[in-house]
C-alpha positions as CSV (number, residue, x, y, z in Angstrom):
1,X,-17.6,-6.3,18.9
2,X,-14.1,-4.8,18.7
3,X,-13.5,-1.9,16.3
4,X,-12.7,-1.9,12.7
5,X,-9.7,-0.7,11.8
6,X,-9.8,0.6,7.7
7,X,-7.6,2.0,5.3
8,X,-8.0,2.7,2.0
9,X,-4.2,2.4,0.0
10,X,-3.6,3.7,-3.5
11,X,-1.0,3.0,-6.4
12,X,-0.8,5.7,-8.8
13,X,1.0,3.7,-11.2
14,X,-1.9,0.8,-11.6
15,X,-4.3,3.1,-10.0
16,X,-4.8,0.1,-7.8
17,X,-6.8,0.8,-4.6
18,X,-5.4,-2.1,-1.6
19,X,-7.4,-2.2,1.6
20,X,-6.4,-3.3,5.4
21,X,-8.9,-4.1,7.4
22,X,-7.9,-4.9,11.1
23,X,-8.8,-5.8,14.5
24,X,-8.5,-3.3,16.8
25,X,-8.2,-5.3,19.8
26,X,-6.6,-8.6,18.5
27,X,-4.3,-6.6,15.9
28,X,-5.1,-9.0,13.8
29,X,-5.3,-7.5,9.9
30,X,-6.2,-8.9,6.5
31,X,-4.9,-7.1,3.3
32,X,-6.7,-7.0,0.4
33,X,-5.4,-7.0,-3.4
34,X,-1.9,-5.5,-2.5
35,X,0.8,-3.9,-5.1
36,X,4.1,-5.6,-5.0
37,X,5.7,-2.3,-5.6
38,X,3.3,-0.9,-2.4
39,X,4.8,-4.0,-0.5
40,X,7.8,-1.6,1.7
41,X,5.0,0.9,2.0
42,X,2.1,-1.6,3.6
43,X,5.0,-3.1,5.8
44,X,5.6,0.0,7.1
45,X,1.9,0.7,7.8
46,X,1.4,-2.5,9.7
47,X,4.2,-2.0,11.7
48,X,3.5,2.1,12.8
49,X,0.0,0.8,13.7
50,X,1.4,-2.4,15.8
51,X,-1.0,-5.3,13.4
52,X,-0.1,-8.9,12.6
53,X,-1.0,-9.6,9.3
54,X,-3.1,-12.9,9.2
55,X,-3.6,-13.0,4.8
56,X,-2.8,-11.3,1.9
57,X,-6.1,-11.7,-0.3
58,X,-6.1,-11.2,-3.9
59,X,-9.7,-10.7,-5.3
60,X,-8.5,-12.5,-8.7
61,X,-5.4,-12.9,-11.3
62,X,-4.6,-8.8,-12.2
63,X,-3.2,-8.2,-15.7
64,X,-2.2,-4.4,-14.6
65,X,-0.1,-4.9,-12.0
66,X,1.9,-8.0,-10.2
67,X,0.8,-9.0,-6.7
68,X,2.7,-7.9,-3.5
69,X,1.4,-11.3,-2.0
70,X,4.9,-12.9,-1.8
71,X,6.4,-10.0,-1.0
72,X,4.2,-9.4,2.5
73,X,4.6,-13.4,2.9
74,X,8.4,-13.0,3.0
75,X,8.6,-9.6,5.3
76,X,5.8,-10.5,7.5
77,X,5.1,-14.1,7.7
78,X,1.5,-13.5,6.1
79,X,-0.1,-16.3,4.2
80,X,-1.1,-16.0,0.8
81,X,-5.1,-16.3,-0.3
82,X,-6.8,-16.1,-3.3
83,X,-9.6,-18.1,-5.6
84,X,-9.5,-21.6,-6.1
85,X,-11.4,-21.2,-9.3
86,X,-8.4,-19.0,-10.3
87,X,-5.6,-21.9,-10.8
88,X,-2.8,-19.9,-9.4
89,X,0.2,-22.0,-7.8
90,X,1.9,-20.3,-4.4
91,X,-0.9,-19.9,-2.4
92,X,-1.7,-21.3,1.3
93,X,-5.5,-21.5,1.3
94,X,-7.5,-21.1,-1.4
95,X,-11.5,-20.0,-1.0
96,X,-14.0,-20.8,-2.0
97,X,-17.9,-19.6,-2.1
98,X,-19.0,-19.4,0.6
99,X,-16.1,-19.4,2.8
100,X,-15.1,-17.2,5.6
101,X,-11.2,-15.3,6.5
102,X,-11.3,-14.4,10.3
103,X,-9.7,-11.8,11.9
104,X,-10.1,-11.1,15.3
105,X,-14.0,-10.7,15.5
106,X,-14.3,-9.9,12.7
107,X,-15.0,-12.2,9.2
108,X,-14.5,-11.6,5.4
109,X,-17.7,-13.8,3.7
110,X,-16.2,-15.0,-0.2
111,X,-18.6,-14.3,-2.7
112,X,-17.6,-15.9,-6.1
113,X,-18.0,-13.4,-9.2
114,X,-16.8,-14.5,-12.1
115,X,-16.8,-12.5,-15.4
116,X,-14.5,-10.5,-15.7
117,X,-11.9,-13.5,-15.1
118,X,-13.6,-16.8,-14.3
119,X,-11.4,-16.8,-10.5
120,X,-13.3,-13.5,-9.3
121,X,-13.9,-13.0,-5.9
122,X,-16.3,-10.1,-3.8
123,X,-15.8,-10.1,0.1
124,X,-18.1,-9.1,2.0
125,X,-18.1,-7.5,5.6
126,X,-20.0,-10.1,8.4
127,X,-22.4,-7.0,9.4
128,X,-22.6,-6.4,5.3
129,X,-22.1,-3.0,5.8
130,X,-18.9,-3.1,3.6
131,X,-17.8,-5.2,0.3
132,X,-14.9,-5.4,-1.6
133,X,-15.6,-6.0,-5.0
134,X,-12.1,-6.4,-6.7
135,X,-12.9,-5.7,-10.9
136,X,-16.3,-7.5,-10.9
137,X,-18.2,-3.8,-9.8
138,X,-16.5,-0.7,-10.3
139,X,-17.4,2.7,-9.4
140,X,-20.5,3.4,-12.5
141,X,-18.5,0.8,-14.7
142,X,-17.9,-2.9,-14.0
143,X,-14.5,-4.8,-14.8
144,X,-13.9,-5.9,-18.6
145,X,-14.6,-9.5,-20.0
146,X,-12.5,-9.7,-22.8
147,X,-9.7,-12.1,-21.7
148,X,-8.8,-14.5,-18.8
149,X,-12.0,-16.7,-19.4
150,X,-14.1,-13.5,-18.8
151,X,-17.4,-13.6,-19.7
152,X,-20.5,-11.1,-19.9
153,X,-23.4,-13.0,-19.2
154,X,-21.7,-14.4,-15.5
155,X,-20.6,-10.8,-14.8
156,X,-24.0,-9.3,-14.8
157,X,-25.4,-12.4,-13.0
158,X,-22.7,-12.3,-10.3
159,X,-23.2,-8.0,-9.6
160,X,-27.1,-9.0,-9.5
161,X,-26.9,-11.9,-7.9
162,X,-24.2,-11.6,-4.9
163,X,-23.4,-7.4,-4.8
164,X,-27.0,-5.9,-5.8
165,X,-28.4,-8.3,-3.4
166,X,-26.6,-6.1,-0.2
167,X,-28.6,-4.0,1.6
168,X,-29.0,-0.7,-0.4
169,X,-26.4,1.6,2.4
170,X,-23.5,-1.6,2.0
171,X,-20.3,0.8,0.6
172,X,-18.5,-0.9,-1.9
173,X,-14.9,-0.5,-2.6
174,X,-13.6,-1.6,-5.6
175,X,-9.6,-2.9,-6.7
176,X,-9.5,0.2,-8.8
177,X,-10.7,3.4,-10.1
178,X,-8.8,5.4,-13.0
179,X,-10.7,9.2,-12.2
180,X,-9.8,9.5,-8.9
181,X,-13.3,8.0,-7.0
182,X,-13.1,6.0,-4.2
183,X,-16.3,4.5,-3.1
184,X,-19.9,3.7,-4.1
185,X,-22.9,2.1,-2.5
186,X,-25.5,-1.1,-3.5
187,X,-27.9,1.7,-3.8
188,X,-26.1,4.2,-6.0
189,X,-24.8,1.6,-8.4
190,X,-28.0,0.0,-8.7
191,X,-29.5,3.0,-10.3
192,X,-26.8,4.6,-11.7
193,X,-24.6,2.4,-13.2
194,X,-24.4,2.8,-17.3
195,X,-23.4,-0.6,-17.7
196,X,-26.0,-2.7,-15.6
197,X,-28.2,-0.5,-13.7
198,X,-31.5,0.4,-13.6
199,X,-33.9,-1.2,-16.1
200,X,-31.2,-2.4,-18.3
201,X,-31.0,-6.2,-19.0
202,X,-28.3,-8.9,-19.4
203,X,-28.6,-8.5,-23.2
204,X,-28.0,-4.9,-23.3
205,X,-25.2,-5.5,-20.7
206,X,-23.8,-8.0,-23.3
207,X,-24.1,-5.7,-25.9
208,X,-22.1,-3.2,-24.1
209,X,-19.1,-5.0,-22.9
210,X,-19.0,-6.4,-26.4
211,X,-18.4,-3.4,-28.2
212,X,-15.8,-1.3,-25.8
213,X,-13.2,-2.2,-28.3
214,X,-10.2,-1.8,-25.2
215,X,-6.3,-2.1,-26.2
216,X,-4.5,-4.4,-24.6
217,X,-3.2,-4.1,-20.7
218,X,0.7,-3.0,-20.9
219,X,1.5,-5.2,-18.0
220,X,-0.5,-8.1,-18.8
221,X,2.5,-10.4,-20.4
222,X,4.3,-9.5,-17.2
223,X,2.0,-9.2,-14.8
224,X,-0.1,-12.7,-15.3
225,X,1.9,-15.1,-15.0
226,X,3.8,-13.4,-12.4
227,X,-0.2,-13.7,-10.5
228,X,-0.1,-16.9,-11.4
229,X,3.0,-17.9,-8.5
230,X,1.2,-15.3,-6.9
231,X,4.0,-12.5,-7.1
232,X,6.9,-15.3,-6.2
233,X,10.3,-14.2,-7.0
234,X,9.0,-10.8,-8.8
235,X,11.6,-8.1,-9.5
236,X,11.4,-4.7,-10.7
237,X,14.5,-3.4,-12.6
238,X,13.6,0.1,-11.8
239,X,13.4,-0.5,-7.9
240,X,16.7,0.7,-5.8
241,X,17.3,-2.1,-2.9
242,X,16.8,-1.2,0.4
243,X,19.6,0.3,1.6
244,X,22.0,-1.2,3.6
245,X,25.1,0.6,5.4
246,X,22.5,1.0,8.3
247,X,19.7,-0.3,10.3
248,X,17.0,1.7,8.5
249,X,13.5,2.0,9.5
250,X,10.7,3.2,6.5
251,X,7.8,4.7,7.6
252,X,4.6,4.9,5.8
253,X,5.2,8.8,5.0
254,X,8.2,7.3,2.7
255,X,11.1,7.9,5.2
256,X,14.2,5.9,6.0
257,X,15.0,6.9,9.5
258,X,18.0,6.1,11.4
259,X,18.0,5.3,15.2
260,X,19.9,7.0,17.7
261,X,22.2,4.8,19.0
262,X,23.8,3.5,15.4
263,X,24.0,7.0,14.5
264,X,26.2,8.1,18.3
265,X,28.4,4.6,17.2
266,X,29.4,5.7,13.9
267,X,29.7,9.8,13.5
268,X,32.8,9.2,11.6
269,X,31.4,7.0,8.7
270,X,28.3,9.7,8.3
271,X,27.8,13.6,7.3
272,X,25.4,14.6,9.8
273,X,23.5,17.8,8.3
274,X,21.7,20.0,11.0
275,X,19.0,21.6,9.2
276,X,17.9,24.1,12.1
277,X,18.4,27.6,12.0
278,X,21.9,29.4,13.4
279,X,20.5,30.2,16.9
280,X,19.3,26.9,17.2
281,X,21.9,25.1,16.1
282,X,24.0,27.0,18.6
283,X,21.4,27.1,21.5
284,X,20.7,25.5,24.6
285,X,19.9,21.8,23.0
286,X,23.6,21.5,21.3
287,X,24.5,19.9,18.4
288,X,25.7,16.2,17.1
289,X,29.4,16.6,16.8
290,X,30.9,17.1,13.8
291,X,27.1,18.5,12.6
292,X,27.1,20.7,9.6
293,X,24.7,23.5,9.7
294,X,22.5,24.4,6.3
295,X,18.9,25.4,7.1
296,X,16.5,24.0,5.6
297,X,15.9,26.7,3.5
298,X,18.9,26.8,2.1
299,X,19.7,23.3,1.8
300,X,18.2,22.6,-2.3
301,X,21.0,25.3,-2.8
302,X,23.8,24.1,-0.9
303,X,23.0,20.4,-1.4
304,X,26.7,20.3,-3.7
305,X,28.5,20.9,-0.4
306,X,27.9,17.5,0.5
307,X,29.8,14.7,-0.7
308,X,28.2,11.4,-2.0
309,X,30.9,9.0,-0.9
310,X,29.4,8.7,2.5
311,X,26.0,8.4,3.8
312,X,23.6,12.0,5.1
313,X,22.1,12.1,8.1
314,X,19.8,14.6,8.5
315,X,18.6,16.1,11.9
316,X,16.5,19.1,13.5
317,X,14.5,20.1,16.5
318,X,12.3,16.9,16.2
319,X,12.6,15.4,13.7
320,X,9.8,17.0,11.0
321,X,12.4,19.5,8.8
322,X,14.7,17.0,8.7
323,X,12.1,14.6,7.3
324,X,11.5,17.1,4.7
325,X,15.3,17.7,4.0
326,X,16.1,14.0,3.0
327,X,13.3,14.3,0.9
328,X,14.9,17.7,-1.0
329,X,18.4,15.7,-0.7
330,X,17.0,12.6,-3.1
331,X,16.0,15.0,-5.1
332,X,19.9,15.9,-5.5
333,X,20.7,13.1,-6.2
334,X,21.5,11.5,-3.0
335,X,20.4,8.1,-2.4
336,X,21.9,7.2,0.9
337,X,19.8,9.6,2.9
338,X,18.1,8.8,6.8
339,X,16.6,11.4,9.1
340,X,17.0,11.6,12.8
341,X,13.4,10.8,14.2
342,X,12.5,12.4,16.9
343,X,15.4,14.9,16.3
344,X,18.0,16.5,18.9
345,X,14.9,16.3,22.0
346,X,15.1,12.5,21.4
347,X,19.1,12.8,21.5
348,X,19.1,14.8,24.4
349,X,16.8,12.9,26.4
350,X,18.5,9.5,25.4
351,X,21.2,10.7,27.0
352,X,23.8,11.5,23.6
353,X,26.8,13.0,23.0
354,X,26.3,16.6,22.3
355,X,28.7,19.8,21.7
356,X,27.3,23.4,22.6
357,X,24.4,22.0,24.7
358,X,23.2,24.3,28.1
359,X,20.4,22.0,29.0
């Protein structure tokens, strides 16, 4: 069978965990429970590691955070999936127990979990050796059951019934953790979870979940019914739009780089900041015309030399200081900001204009 490719995605701000699990021959990928602030970010991931993304799954309705499942559809031509038990409008395939996502060789098996909303889903791995368990099983806790038709008694059936009944080594992974953990097992959660593990019962489990006494999710008027169009037409106020004076490309390290050959076409509507040292900058690789030398280590200092009314470009060697100076420039204040990848070796061996070059 064709490997597995896995990642493991985190948002801080909903300490959301999202998942891609891909083909590695077919390049054929799933994404599970993405973050619609996340969405430029998984884009970018997809496209650096060359996958087609088949689905966007969410595992049920979140109240913490609204759904990059639109989003994905829109940039990437993805199709939206998610509970039919969960009444949520958008979608292009709803699942069901029992049914199967394919990608490549590889198949997601839906496992229905309701408790801690009545649209929960777990999906499982076809070998079983992995499940994603959304906010049914968390890492030594389980999801709440307090709102969204939740309910205590089918939570602790559902983890005993479809998750404890994987084989012991099965890692699961769940949609979030809020201490920094990232994944558990059948066997360990079995044992040691203080919710539902070891000898304790579906009445003690009741009695527990009754009494956690938990405030109200922050996002949860927001968030909802934005889950229930599955993320359609969801905006964030405090999001900057992508930029657009040139062809950008973002990269899952959280760059905007430029390419070569827009950058060679318009020198004179850019400030082009060299970030090398003097003997480089002067040495046998040249220079971009018109390039404006402040080393890196200098450049949080001198950022004020720089204008605002015109994009920065930032360039070096190959491309890894300048990475770092657009970074230090945003922190400056400067929001139309795109590094050189690849640096002046790429320029040079594309064949660009150069000034001071011996090679």
């Amino acid at each position: 069978m064709s490997a597995l490719i896995f990642r493991q995605l985190f948002d801080q701000q909903s300490s959301t965990y999202t998942y891609l699990l891909a083909d590695a021959h077919t390049r054929e990928a799933v994404l599970i429970d993405p973050v619609f602030e996340q969405a430029r970010r998984d884009a970018a991931l997809l496209e650096e590691l060359g996958l087609r993304l088949l689905y966007t799954i969410d595992t049920h309705v979140h109240a913490d955070h609204v759904t990059g499942a639109w989003m994905l559809k829109k940039r990437t031509g993805s199709q939206i999936a998610i509970s039919a038990a969960s009444a949520a409008q958008g979608a292009d395939r709803y699942l069901n127990h029992g049914d199967s996502i394919a990608f490549g060789a590889h198949r997601l098996q839906v496992r229905a979990t309701p408790g801690h909303t009545n649209g929960c889903i777990s999906l499982v791995l076809d070998d079983e050796s992995i499940a994603f368990t959304g906010d049914c099983l968390l890492i030594r806790g389980t999801g709440r059951t307090d709102f969204q038709n939740g309910s205590p008694h089918a939570l602790y059936r559902a983890v005993h019934e479809q998750l404890f009944s994987l084989p012991e080594n099965c890692l699961l992974y769940p949609a979030h953790d809020y201490r920094g953990l990232t994944v558990t097992s059948v066997a360990e959660e079995r044992r040691f979870n203080p919710r539902l593990g070891g000898e304790l019962c579906e009445e003690d489990f009741t009695g527990y979940m009754t009494n956690l006494g938990l405030a109200h999710p922050r996002q949860i008027d927001v968030a909802v019914p934005a889950n229930m169009k599955c993320g359609v037409a969801a905006s964030d106020p405090s999001k900057k739009p992508e930029p657009d004076w040139a062809p950008l490309t973002y990269t899952f390290a959280g760059i905007w780089e430029i390419h070569p050959q827009w950058l060679e076409e318009h020198l004179q509507s850019v400030q082009i900041v060299d970030v090398r040292e003097p003997d480089e900058y002067n040495g046998p690789l040249g220079r971009i015309p018109q390039a404006k030398l402040i080393s890196l280590g200098h450049l949080a200092a001198r950022a004020a030399e720089l204008g605002k009314d015109r994009p920065v470009v930032t360039v070096c060697r190959a491309g890894g200081r300048s990475a770092q100076a657009t970074v230090i420039l945003r922190q400056a204040g400067f929001d139309d900001v795109a590094n050189l990848a690849g640096g002046m070796l790429r320029w040079r061996a594309e064949g660009r204009v150069v000034e001071n070059g011996g090679l």
